[in-house]
DRENBA-855292 format. One record per residue: z, y, x of N, C-alpha, C, O, CB in turn; residue in three letters. Coordinates in steps of 0.2 Angstrom, whole numbers, plus 5000, padded with zeros to 4 digits. Each point is the difference from the previous one (the first is absolute). Glycine has a CB too. Example, Ala and Ser with C-alpha at 12.3 -4.5 7.8 and 13.67 -1.06 7.14 Angstrom:
2
503949725066500050064996500050065004500349995005500349954986ala;499050115007500150065004500350054996500150065003498949915003ser;
# end
This chain:
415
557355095541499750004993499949934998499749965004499850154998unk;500749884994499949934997499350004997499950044995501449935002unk;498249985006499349994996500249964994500649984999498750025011unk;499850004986500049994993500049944999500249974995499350135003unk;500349855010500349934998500549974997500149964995499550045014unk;501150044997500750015000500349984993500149954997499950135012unk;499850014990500050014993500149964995500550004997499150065006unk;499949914996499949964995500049925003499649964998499650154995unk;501149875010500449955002500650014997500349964997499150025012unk;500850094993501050044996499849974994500149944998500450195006unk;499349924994499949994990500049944998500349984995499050115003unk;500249855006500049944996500449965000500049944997499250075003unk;501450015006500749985001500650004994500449964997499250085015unk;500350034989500350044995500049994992500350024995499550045013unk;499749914993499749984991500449934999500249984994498450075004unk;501349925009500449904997500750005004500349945001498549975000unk;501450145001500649975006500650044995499850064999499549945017unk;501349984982500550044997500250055005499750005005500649914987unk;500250145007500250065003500349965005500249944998499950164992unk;500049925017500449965004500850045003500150064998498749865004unk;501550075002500650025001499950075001499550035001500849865003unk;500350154995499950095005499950005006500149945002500850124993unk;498849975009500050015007500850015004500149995006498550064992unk;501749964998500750005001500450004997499950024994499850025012unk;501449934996500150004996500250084998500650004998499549885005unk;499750174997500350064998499350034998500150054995501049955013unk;498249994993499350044998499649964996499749975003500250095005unk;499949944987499749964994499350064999499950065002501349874991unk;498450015004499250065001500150084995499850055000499149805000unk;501650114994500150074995500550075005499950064999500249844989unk;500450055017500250065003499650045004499950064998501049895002unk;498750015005499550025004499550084996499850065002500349785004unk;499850144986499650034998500350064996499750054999499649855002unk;501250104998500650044997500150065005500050064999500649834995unk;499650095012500050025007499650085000500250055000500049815005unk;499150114996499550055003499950024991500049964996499350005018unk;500550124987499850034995499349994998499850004994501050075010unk;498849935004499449974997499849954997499650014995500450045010unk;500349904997500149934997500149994994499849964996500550015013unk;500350084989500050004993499750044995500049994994501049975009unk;498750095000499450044994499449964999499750014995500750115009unk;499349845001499649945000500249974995499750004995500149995016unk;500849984989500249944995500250034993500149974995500449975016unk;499650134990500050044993499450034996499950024995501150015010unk;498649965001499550014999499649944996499950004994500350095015unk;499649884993499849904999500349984993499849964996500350005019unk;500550084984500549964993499850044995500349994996500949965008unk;498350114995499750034995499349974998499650005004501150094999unk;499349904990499149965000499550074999500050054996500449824998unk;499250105009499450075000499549975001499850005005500750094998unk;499149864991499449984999499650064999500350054998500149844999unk;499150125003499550035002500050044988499849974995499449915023unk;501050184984499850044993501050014998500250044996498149904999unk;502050025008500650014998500550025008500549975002499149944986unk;500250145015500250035004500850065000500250035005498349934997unk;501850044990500350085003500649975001500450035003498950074990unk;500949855005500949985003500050005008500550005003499849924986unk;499050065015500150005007499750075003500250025006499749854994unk;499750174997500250055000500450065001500050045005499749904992unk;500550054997500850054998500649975007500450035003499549974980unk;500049955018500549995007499950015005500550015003499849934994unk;499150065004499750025007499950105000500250045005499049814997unk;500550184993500450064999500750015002500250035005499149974987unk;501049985004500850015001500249995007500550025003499749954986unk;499450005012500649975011499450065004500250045004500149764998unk;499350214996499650065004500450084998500050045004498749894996unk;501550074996500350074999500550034999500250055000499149944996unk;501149905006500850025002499950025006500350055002500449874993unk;498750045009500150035008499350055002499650005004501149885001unk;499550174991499650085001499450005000499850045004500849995000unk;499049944991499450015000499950024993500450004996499549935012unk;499550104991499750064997499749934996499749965003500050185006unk;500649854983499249924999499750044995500250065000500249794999unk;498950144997499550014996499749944997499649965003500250155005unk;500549894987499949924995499550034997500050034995501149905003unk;498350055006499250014994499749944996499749955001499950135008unk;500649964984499749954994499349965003499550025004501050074983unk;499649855011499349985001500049954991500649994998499150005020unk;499850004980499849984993500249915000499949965004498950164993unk;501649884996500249945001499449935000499450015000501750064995unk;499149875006499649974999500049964991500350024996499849985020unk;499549944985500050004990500749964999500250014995498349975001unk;501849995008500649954998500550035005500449965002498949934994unk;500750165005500650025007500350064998499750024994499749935016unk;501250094993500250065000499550044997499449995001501449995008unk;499450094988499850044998500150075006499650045001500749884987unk;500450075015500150085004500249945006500549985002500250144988unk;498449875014500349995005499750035007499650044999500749864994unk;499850085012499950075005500049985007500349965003500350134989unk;498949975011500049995008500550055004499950065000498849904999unk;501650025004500550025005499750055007499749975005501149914990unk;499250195004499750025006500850075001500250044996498049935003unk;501850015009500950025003499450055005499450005001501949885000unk;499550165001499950025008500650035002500350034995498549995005unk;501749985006500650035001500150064994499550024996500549965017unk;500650044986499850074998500250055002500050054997499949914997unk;500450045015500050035005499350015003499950045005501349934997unk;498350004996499349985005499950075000500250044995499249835002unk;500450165008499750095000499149974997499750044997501150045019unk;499149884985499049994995500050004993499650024996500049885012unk;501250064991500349994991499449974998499849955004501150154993unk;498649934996499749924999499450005003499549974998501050014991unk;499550045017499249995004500149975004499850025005499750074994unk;500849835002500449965006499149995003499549994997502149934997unk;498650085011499449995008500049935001499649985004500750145003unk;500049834991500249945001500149954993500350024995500250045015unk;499349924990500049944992500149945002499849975005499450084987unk;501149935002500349945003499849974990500150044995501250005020unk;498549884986500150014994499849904998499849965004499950214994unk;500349814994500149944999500049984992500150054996500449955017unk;499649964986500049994991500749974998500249965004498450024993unk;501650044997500849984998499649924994500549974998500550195003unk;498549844997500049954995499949945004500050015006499650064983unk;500249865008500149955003499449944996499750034996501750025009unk;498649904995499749964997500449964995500549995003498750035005unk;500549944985500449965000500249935003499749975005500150094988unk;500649915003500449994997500950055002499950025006499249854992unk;501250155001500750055006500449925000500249974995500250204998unk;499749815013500549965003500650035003500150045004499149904997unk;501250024996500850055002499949985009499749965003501350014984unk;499650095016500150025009500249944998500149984995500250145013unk;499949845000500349955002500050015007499550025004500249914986unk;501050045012500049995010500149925001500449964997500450165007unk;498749875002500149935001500150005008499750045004499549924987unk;501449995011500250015008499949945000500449964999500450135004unk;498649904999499849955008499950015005499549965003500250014992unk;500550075009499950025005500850015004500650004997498150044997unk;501149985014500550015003500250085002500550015003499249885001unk;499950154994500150065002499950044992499949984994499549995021unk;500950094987500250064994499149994998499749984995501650135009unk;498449915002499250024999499549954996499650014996500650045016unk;500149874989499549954995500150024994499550024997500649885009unk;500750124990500349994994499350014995499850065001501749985003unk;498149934990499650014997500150024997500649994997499049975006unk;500050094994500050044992499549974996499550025001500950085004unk;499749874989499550004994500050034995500650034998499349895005unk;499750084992500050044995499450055000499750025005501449954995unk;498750044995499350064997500150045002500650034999499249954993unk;499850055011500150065003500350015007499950055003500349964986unk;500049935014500450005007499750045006500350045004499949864992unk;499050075002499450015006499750054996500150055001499649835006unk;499850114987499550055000500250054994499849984995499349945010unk;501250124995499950055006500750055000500050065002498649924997unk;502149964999500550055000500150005006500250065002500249924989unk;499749985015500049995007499750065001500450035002499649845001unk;499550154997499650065002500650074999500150055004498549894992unk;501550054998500150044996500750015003500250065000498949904990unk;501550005011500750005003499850045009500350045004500349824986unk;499050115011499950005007499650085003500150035006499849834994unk;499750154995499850085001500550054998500050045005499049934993unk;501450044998500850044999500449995003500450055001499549944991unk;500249965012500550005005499650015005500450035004500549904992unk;498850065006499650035007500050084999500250045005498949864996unk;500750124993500050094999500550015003499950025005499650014984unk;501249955009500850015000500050015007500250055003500349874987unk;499250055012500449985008499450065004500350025005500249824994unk;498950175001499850035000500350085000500050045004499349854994unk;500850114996500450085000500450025000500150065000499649954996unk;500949935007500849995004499750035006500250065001500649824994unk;498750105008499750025009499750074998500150055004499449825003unk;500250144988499450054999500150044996499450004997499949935006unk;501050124995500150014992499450054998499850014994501549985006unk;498450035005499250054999499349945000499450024999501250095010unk;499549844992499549974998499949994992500449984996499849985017unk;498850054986499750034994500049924997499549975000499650165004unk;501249844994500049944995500150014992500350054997500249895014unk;499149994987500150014993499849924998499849965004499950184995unk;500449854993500249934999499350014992500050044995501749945012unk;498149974995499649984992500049924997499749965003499450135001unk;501249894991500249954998499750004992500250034996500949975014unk;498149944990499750024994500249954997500449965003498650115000unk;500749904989500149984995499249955000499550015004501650104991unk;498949845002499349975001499650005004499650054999500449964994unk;499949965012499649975007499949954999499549985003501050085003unk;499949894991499749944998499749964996499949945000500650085004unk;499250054992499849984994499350055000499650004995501649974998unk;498650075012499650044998500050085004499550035001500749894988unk;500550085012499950065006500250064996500150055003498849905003unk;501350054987499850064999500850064999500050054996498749884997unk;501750065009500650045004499650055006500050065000501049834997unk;498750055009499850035004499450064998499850045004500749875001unk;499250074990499450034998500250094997499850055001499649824997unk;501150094998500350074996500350055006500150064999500349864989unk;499950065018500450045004499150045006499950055003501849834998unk;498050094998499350005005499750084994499850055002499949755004unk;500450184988499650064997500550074999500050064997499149844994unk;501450085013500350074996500350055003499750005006500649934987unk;500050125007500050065002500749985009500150045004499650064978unk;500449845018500549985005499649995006500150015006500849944986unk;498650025005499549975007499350054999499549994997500949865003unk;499850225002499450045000499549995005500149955003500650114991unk;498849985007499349995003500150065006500450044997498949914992unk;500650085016500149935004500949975001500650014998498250045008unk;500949904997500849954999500650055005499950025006499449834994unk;501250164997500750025004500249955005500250025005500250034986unk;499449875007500449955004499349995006499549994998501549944991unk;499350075018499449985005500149935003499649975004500450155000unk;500649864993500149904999500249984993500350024995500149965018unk;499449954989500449974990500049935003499549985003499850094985unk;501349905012500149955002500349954993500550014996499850065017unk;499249894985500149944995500449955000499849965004499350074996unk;501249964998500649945002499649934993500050014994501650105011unk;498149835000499949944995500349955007500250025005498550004984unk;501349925009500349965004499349965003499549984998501850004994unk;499050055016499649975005500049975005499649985004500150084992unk;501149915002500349975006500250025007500149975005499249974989unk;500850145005500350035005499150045004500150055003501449844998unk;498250104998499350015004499750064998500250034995499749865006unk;499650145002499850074997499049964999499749975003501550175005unk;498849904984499349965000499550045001500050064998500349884995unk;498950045010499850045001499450014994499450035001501149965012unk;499649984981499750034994499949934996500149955003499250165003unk;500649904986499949954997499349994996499750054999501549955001unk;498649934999499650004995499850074994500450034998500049865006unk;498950134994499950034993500149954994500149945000499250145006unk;500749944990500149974994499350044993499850055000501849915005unk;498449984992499250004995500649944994500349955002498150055010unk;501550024983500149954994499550034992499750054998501749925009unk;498749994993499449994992500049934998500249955003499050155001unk;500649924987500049954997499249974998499550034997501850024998unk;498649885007499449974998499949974995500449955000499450055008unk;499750014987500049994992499549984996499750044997500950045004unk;499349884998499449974996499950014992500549994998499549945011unk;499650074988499749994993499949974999499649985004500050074994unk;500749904996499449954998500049994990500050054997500449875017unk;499650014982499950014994500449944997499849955002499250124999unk;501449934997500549944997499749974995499750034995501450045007unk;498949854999499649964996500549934999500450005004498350055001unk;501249894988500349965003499949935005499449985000500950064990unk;500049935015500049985003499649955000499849975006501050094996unk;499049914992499549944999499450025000499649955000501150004994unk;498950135007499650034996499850065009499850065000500849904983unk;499550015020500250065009499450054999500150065001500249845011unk;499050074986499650055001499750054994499450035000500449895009unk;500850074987500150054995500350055004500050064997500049864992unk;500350095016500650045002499650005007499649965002501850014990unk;498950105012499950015008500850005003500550024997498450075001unk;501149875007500649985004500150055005499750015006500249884993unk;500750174997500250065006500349955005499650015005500850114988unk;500049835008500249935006499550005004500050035006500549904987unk;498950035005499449985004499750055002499649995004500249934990unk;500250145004499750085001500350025007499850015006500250034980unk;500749965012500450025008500249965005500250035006500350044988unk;499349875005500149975006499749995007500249995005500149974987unk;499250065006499450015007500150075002499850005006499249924990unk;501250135002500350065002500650005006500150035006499650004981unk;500849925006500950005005499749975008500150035006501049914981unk;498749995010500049955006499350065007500049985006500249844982unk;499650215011499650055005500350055003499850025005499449964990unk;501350045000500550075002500549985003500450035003499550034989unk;500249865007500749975006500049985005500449985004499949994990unk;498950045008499849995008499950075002499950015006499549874993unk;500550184996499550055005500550035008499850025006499650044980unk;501149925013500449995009499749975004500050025006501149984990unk;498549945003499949975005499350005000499749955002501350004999unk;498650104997499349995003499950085005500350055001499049854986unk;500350085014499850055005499650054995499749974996500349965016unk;500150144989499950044998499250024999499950044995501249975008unk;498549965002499250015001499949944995499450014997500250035016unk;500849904984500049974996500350024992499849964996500349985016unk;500250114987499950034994500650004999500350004995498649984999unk;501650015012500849975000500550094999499750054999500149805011unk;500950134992500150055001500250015008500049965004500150064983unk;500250055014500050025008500649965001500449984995499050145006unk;500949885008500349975004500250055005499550035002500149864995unk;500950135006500150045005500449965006500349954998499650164994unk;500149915014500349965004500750035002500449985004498549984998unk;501250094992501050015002500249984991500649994999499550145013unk;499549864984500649974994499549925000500249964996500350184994unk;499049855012499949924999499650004995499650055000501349905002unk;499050004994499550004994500550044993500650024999498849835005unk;499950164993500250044991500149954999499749965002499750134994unk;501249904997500249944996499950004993500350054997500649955011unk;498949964990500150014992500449934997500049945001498850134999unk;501549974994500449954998500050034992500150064997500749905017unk;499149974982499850014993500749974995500149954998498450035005unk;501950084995500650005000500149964991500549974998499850145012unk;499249904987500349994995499250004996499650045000501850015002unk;498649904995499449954994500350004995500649985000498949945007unk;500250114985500249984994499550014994499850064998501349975007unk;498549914992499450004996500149964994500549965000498750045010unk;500550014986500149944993500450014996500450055001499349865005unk;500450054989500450014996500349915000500649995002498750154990unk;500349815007500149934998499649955004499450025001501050024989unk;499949925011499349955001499449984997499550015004501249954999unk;499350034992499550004994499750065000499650004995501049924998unk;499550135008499450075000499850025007500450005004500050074986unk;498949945009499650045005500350055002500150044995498949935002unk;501250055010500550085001499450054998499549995002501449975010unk;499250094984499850085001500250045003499950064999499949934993unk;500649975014500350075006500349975004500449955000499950154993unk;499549935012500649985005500150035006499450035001500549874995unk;500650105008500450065001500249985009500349945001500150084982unk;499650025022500249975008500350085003499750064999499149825004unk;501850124999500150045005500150005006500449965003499950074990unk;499250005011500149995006500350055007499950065000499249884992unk;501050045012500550055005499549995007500049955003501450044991unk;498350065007499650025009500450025004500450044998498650024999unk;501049915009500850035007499150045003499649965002501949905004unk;498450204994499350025005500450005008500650025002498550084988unk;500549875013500249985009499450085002500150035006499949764997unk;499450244994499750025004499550044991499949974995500249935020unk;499850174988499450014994500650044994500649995000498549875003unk;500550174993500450074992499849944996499549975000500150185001unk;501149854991499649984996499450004998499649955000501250075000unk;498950044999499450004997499549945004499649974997500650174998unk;499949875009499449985007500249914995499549964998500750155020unk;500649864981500249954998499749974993499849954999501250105009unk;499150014988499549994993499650005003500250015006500250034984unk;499149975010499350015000499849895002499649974997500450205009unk;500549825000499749945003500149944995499749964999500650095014unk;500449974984500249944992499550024996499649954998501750045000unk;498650065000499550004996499349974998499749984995500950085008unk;499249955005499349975002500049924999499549974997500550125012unk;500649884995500249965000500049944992499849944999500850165012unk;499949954985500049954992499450014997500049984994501250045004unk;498350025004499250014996499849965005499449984998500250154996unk;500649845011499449945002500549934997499849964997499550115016unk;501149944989500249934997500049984991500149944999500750075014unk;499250034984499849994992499550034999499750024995501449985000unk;498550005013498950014996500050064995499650014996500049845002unk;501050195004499850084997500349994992499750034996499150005013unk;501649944991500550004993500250064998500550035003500049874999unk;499150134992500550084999500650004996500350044998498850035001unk;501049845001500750014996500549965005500449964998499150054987unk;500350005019500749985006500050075004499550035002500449815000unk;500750174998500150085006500550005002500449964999499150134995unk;500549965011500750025002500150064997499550055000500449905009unk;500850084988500450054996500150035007500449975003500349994986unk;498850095017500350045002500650054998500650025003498549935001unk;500550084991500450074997500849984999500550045001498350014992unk;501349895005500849984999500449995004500649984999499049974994unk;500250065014500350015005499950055006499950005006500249914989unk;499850135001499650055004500250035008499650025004500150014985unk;501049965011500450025006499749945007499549964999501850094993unk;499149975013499749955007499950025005499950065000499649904995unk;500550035011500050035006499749955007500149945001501050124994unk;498649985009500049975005500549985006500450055001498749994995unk;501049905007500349985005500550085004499650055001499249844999unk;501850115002500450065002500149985007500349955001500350094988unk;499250005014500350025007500450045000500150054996499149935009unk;501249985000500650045000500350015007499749985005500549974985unk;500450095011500050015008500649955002500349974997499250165004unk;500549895007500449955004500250035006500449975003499049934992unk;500450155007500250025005500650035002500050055002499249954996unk;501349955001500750025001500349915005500249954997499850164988unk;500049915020500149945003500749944999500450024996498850055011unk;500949884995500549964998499949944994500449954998500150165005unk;499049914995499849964993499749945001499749995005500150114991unk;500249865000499549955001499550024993500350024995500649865010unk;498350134996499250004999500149974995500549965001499050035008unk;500250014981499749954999499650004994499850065001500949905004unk;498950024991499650034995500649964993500449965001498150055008unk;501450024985500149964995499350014996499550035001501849974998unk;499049954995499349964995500450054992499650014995500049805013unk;500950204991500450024995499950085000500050045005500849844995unk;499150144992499850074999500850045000500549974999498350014993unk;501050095009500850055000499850064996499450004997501149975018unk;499850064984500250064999499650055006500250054999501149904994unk;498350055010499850025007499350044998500050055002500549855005unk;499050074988499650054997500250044995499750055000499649905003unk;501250044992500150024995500250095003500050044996500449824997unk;499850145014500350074999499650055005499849985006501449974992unk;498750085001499350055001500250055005500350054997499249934992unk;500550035019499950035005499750035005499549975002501049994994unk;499650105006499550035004499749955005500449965003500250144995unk;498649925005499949975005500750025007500350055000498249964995unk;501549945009500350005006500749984999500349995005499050104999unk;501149904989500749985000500249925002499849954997500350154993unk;500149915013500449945002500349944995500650004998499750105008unk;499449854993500149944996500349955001499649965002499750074994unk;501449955006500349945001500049954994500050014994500650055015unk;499449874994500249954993500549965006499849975006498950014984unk;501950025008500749945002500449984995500050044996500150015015unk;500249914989500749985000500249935001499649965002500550114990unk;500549935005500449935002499749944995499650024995501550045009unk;498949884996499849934996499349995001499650035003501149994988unk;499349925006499249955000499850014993500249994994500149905015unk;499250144992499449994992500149914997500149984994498650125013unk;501349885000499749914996500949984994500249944999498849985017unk;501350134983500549984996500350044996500549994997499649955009unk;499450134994500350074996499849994993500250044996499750055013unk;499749854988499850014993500349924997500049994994498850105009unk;501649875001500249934999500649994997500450044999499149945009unk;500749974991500649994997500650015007500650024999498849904991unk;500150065015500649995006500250055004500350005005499349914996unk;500150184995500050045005500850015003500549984997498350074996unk;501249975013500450015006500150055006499550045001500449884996unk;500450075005499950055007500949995002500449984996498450145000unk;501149905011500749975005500250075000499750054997499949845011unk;501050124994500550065002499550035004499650044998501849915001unk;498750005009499650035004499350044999499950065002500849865002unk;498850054993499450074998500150034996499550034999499649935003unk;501450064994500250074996500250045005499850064999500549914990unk;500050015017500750035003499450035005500050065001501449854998unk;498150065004499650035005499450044997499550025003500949875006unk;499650124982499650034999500150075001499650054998500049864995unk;500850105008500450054999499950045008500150064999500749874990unk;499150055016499750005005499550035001499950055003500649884997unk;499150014997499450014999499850084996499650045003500449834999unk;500250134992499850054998500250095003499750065000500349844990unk;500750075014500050065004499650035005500150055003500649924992unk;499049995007499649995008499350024999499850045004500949845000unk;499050104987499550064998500250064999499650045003500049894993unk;501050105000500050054999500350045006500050064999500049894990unk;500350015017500050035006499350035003500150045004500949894997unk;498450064998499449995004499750054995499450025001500649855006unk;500450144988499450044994500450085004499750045004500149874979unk;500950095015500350065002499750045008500050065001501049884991unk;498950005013500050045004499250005000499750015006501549975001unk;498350024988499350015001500050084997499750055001499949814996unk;501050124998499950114996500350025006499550045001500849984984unk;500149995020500250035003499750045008500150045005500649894986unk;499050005008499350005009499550054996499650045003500449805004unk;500050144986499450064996500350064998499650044997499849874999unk;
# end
């Protein structure tokens, strides 16, 4: 397995080094990828753009290749977004020889949209072997790699197995919000209690199985103030001067200690992180702001939302001396979760935690089911311009995903 060092030593190769010679004179990286089927539904996959609300052209294709090769799909509307498709949809399969048909005992699942900007596929051969040959482009790593590598694992899986209970969920917004997965989580497919006794997540983790990630907390922090001209300040209240002593105390609450009014720390995700994504107040230089405006994003290492508001709260009434016109909009974000454990008990694996949110609370299962997070790629390049990934970790995800779904099957069967 190529670490995330490697990795991203490839890529930044790949970004200054022109294409270099074929690995042979008779295999070029297009044959190489032409060649395997997988390789090229990856790469057919990756040449469709599917920013996040404009999902159904990738889709409708990944429909279609599941139902050339016998699968039962169920394209469930989910509501569009304000600037995207109108009829766009989460993709849930299962053989349609399966004897469970749509009660698959097994899930396998991942998101088809992507972030912006869509960067066209590209192959870069620097390398000596078929396995270096890199792949770039949107989409490569998060989370079509999941997404190519769970389908052909099924495939091959049901070439050995054809009685084994599998099934395929492939949602729409995950990266914007979640709410594909949310919509599949409320509805009559994912009933109570759960059919599936595993659910195996595909984000890019570098080949590794995680054993849970950060929670997440966001909200917008907001101040009142009174717009005056600027020659004249104490005619007007400064929402600016209002919120500053708020931001600059909410951007440390990671690092104090908690008997300290901070927030919590656990010793398998590290410190809680905050990070204040976006500032926007005033109208001009010359006026006293009457508003102004911070959003902010919580990684919880330890500890429930609420437990999380409570401590900002506290927190921005001591640092603005109890200002009722500086707050936090909880209600405008009302969603959030604590920190996910997850399992690992499947040996072979390398251990590890991530800091980035999934699709992992959005879907709602019985106590005792089975929750994996794997796939192929590095996070530190799934949202970049330089995103990548090599032949080799698609080719061994595929491995990998079977080696879970080997360990699930013979869990129903010992049971």
């Amino acid at each position: 397995m190529k670490s995330s060092i490697a990795l991203l030593v490839a890529v930044g190769l790949a970004s200054a080094v022109p294409p270099q010679t074929p690995l042979s004179l008779s295999s070029t990286p297009s044959d190489i990828i032409d060649a395997s089927p997988f390789l090229s539904f990856h790469r057919d996959l990756v040449q469709i753009p599917s920013v996040s609300g404009n999902e159904t052209a990738v889709g409708s294709f990944v429909a279609d290749f599941l139902e050339s090769h016998n699968f039962t799909v169920i394209k469930q509307p989910v509501p569009p977004s304000s600037h995207g498709n109108t009829n766009r949809f989460n993709i849930f399969a299962y053989p349609s020889a399966s004897p469970s048909k749509d009660r698959p005992e097994i899930l396998l699942t991942s998101h088809i949209d992507t972030v912006p900007p869509f960067i066209p596929y590209s192959l870069h051969d620097d390398a000596d072997s078929n396995s270096e040959i890199l792949i770039a482009g949107r989409g490569t790593v998060d989370a079509k790699a999941s997404v190519a590598a769970q389908i052909f694992a099924i495939l091959d899986t049901l070439r050995a197995d054809p009685t084994a209970s599998l099934g395929l969920l492939f949602v729409v917004d995950e990266e914007v919000g979640g709410l594909g997965m949310r919509i599949f989580s409320e509805s009559p497919l994912n009933p109570s209690p759960s059919p599936f006794h595993t659910v195996i997540f595909g984000e890019p983790t570098e080949l590794a199985l995680v054993a849970g990630h950060k929670g997440m907390l966001e909200f917008p922090l907001i101040a009142r103030g009174k717009a005056a001209h600027s020659g004249y300040p104490w005619l007007g209240q400064s929402a600016i001067s209002a919120i500053l002593p708020a931001l600059s105390r909410v951007d440390v609450l990671g690092n104090i200690p908690p008997e300290e009014g901070g927030l919590p720390s656990s010793d398998k995700y590290g410190r809680t992180t905050v990070n204040i994504g976006r500032v926007d107040a005033g109208v001009a230089a010359n006026v006293v702001p009457a508003s102004a405006f911070a959003e902010v994003a919580i990684r919880l290492a330890s500890g429930t939302p609420d437990e999380a508001r409570d401590i900002i709260a506290r927190a921005v009434k001591s640092a603005t001396g109890d200002n009722e016109h500086v707050y936090c909009d909880f209600a405008a974000r009302s969603a959030g979760y604590p920190p996910q454990d997850l399992d690992t008990d499947v040996s072979g694996f390398e251990v590890i935690t991530v800091n980035y949110a999934t699709d992992v609370p959005n879907l709602k299962v019985s106590e005792g089911v089975k929750r994996y997070l794997y796939g192929p790629g590095s996070i530190h390049v799934a949202h970049g311009d330089n995103e990548a990934i090599t032949v080799g970790q698609l080719e061994e995800a595929i491995s990998g995903y079977k080696r879970l779904i080997e360990a699930a099957v013979q869990r129903t069967r010992v049971d």
